[in-house]
C-alpha positions in Angstrom: 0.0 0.0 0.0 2.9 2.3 1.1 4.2 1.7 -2.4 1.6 2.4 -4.6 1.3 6.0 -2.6 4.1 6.5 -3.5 4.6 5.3 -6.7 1.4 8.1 -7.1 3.1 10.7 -5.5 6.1 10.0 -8.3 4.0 9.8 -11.0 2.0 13.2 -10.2 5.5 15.3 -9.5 7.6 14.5 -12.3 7.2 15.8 -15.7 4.5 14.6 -18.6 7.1 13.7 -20.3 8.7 11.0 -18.1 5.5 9.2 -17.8 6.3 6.6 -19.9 9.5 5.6 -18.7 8.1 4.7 -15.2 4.5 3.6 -16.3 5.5 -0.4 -15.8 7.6 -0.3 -12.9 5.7 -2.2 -9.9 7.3 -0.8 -7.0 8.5 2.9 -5.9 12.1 1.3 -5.9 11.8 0.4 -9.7 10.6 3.6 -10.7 13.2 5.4 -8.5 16.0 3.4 -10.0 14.5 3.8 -13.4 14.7 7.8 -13.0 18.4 7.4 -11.2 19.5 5.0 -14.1 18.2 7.4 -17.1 18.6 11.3 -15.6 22.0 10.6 -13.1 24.7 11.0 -16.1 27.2 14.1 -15.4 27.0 17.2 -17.5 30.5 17.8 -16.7 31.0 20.7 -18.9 27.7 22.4 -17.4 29.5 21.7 -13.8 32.9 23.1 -15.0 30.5 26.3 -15.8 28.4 26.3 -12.4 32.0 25.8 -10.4 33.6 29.3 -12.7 30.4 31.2 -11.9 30.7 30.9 -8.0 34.2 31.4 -8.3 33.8 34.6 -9.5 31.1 35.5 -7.8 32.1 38.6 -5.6 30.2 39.5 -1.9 28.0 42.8 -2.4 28.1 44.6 0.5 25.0 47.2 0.9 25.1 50.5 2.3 21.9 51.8 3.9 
């Protein structure tokens, strides 16, 4: 029972689009490994990008 909740819950937060690729699984652990397994790959260049961005971020400090 605790599984099909939230196998629901799943279902109803992720995308439209994603429907499909979790539709079959049986249990909340399938469909979680089936998301892990597809959407986990490293965009390494988009990290390299995210890591420059912070680094150069600089503090503003406000004067009131």
């Amino acid at each position: 029972m605790v599984s099909s909740m939230i196998c629901s819950w799943i279902f109803n937060v992720i995308d439209p689009k994603l429907h499909t690729s979790v539709t079959y699984a049986e249990t909340a652990q399938d469909m979680w490994e089936n998301l892990k397994r597809q959407y986990a790959v490293a965009n390494t260049p988009k990290i390299h990008q995210l890591k420059t961005d912070l680094a150069s971020c600089k503090k503003v400090v406000l004067k009131l």
